[in-house]
Steps between C-alpha positions, in 0.01 A plus 500: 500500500576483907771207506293324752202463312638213299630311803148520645294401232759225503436428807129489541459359161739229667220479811233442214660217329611291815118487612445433107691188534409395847149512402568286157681237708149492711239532260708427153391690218137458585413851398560442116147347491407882531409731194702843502156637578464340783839594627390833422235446723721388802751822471159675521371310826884555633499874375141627647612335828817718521228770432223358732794495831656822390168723459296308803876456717335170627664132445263284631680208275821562740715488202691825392482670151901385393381133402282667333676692265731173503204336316405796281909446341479144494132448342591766214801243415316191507232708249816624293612107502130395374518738288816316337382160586108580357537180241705325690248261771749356726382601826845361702770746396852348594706703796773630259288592210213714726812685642660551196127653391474697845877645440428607156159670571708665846725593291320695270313682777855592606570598182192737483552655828856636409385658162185633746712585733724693280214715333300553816742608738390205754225693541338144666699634801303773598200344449223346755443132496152598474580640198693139396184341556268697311686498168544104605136529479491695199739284325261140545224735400641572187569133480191386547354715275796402199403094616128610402613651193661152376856626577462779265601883509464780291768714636615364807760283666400152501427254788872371568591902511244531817597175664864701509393804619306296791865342577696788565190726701520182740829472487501861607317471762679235618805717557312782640400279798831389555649874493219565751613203703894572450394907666303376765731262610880661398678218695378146317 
């Protein structure tokens, strides 16, 4: 594995949970009213406009793609919290217990990633953020279509196994616009 790669992910994993937290402190844990499905549904809205600004090259919102890919790593944690938390109805989720959820869930994505990483050669690297999106895309599709099915599979990896997947192709992409940023501008 490159010996970066970790200290990256690290990093913009670290980028992820900060506006995680800011945003709790703001809005508390208001999103735990949501179903997993309809998280599903807002990595999809978040996904398709990565798509929508990368295929049409027009941001008429004025906001850049990075949040969103921000939002695509922390939705898929609050849906593998719900996912935990599916009998239990407290909506407010105390500070210390939601990170202790958000730092095992991270971790686990990290955990993924290096096996990945191992197998595949960081293959991620070579790859187009287009690309990143698309199986983002493909990944809530399957989703979806798994949420339809009850939660059931014949054959395949379940929901939580997706939600991961989603983590680390964000993650990814994360880093990939802040190598592009670190060669276009070698002196910050």
């Amino acid at each position: 594995m490159n010996t970066h790669t970790s200290r990256e992910y690290r990093k913009v994993l670290g980028e992820c949970k900060d506006i995680f937290f800011k945003k709790m402190r703001d809005y508390g844990t208001a999103w735990r009213i949501l179903r997993t499905s309809s998280l599903t549904d807002q990595i999809y809205i978040k996904a398709n406009r990565i798509r929508t600004v990368q295929e049409t090259r027009q941001n008429l919102v004025g906001e850049g793609i990075q949040p969103e890919f921000i939002g695509i790593v922390n939705y898929c944690i609050m849906a593998l919290m719900q996912l935990e938390l599916i009998d239990n109805d407290e909506l407010d989720l105390d500070y210390d217990f939601a990170e202790s959820l958000y730092d095992k869930y991270s971790g686990e994505a990290y955990n993924l990633m290096i096996r990945k990483n191992h197998d595949y050669g960081e293959a991620w690297r070579d790859m187009r953020l287009s690309s990143l999106t698309d199986l983002i895309l493909m990944k809530i599709l399957r989703i979806k279509q798994i949420e339809d099915n009850s939660g059931k599979t014949l054959v395949s990896e379940g929901i939580d196994a997706n939600y991961y997947d989603m983590i680390n192709y964000a993650l990814f992409a994360l880093i990939l616009f802040d190598e592009a940023e670190a060669s276009e501008n070698p002196q910050s």
